[in-house]
VMD Tcl script that draws the C-alpha trace (Angstrom):
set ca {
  {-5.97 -9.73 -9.83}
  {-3.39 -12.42 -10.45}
  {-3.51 -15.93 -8.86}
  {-1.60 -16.11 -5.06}
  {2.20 -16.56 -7.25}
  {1.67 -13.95 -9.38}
  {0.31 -11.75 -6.60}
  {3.10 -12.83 -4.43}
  {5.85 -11.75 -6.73}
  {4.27 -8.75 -7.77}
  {4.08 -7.62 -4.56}
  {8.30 -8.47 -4.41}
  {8.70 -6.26 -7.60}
  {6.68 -3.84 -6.49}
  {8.83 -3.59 -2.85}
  {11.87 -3.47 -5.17}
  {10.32 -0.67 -6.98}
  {9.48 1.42 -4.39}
  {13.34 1.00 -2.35}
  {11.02 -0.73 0.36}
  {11.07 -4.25 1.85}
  {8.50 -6.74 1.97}
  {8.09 -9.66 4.73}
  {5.92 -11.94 4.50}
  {4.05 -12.40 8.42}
  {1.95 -15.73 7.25}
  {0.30 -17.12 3.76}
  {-2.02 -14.37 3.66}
  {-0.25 -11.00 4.98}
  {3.06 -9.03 4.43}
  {4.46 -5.87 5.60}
  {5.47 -3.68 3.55}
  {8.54 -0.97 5.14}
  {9.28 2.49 3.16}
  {11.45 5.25 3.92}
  {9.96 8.21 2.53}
  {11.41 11.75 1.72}
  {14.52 13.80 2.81}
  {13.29 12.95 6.58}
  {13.44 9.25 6.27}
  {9.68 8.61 7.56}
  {9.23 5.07 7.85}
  {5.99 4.32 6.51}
  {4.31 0.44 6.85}
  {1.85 -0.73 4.61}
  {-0.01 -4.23 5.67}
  {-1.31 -6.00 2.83}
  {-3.69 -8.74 3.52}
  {-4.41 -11.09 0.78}
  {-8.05 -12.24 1.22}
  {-10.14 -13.46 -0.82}
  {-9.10 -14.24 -4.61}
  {-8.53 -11.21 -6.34}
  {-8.76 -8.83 -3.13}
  {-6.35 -7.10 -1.31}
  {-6.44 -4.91 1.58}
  {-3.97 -2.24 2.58}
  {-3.95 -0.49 5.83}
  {-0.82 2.11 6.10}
  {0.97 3.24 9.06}
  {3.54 5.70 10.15}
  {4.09 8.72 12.81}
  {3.67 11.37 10.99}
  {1.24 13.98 11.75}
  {-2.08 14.23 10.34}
  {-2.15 18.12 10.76}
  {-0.92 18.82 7.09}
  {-2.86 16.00 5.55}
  {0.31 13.65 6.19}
  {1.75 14.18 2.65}
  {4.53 11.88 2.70}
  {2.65 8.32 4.28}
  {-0.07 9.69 1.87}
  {2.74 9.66 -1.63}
  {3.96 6.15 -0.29}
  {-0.34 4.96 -0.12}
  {-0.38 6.18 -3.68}
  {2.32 4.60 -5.22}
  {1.14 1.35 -3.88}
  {-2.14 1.65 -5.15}
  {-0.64 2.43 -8.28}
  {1.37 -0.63 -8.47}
  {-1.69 -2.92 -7.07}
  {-3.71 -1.64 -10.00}
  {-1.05 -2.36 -12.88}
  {-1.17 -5.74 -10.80}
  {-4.88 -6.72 -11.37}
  {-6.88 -5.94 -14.67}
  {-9.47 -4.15 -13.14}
  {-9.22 -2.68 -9.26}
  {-11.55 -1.53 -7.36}
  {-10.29 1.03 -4.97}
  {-12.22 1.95 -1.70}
  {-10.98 4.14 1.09}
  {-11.37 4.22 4.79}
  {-9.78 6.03 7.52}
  {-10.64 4.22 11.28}
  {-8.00 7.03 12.89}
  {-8.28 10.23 11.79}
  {-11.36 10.37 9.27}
  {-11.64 9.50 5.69}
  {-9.44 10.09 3.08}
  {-10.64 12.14 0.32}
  {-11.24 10.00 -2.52}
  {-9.33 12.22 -5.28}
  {-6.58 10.20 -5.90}
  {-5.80 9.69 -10.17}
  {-4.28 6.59 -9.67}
  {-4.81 5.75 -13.75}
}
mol new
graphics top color blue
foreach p $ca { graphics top sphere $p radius 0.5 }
foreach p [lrange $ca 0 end-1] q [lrange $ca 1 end] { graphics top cylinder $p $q radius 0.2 }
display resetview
């Protein structure tokens, strides 16, 4: 991954890209807002900036987890997409605290 600047206005480009907005809550962690599909879901992704090089993502929205919540699931993809054009090398790992883990299938590459 790219030093803190680099990161920093990656992350801005990568908002832009998307048609979200980022907001920087502190040095370390931003909030990233995206309004997804016909519906307008508003999906929020948190990206904390911790140690060099790593960055995690936790992403938020009310949509239902029923259908496999396609839409806050697109928006998770894209941004892991642009993270790993970001960095070199990523290392992706996936956790779900709420409703279970994600299946690990993504081609993000």
């Amino acid at each position: 991954m790219p030093g803190d600047q680099a990161l920093r206005a990656g992350l801005q480009d990568l908002a832009l890209e998307l048609g979200g907005t980022l907001s920087w809550l502190d040095a370390r962690n931003a909030t990233l807002v995206l309004n997804t599909g016909s519906s307008g879901l508003s999906v929020q992704v948190l990206l904390e900036l911790s140690h060099p090089g790593k960055v995690g993502v936790l992403v938020s929205s009310r949509e239902g987890m029923g259908r496999g919540a396609p839409l806050s699931r697109q928006a998770l993809e894209q941004v892991l997409a642009g993270l790993i054009r970001l960095g070199d090398q990523a290392v992706i790992r996936f956790r779900s605290d709420r409703d279970g883990p994600v299946r690990q299938t993504m081609a993000l590459r």
